[in-house]
C-alpha positions in Angstrom: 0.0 0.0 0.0 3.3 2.4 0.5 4.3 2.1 -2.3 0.9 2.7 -4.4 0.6 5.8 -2.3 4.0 6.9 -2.7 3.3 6.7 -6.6 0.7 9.0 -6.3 2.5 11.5 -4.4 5.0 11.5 -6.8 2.8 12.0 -9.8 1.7 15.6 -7.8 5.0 17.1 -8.8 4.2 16.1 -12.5 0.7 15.2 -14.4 -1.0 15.0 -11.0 -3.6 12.5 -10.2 -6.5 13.5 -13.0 -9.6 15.0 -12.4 -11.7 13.1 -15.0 -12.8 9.5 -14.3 -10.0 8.4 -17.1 -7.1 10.4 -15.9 -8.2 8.5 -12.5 -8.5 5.1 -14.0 -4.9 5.7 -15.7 -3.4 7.1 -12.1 -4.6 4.1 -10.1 -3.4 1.4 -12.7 -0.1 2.8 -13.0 0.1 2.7 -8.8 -0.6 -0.5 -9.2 1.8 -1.5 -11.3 4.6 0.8 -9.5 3.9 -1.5 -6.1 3.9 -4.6 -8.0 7.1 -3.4 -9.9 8.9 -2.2 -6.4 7.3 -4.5 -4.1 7.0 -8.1 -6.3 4.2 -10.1 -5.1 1.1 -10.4 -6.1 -1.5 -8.2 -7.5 -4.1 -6.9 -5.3 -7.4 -8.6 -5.4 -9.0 -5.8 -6.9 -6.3 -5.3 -9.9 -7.5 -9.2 -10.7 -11.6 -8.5 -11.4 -13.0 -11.5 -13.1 -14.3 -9.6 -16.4 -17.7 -10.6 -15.3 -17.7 -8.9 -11.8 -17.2 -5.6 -14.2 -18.7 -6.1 -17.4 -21.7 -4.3 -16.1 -20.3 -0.9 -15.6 -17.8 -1.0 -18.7 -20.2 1.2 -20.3 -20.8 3.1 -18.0 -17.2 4.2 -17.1 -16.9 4.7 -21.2 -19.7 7.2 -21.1 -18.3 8.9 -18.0 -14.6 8.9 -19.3 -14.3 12.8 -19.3 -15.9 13.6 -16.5 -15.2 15.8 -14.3 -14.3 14.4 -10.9 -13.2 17.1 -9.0 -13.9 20.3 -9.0 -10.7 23.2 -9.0 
């Protein structure tokens, strides 16, 4: 979890996090893959959906790509 974090705290001083569901998306994947990449191990159960489990909101999330998440 340190090491997810600490990606995101070091994307601050450049891109930032996002503040469109997207840029979000894109920010916690690459976490992800920063702990996995520093760390080793496993992914975390929520990096390893079955499609199934989130098929349902695929459209959803397309619709809402650009959204604005926060506001400035």
């Amino acid at each position: 979890m340190f090491a997810h974090e600490l990606h995101h705290a070091a994307r601050w001083d450049g891109p930032g996090y996002g503040r469109m569901l997207g840029e979000a998306l894109v920010s916690e994947g690459l976490a992800g893959h920063f702990s996995q990449e520093v760390c080793g191990g496993e992914p975390e159960p929520w990096e390893t959906l079955a499609p199934s489990l989130f098929a349902p909101y695929v459209d959803r999330a397309i619709e809402q790509w650009s959204q604005t998440l926060l506001r400035p």
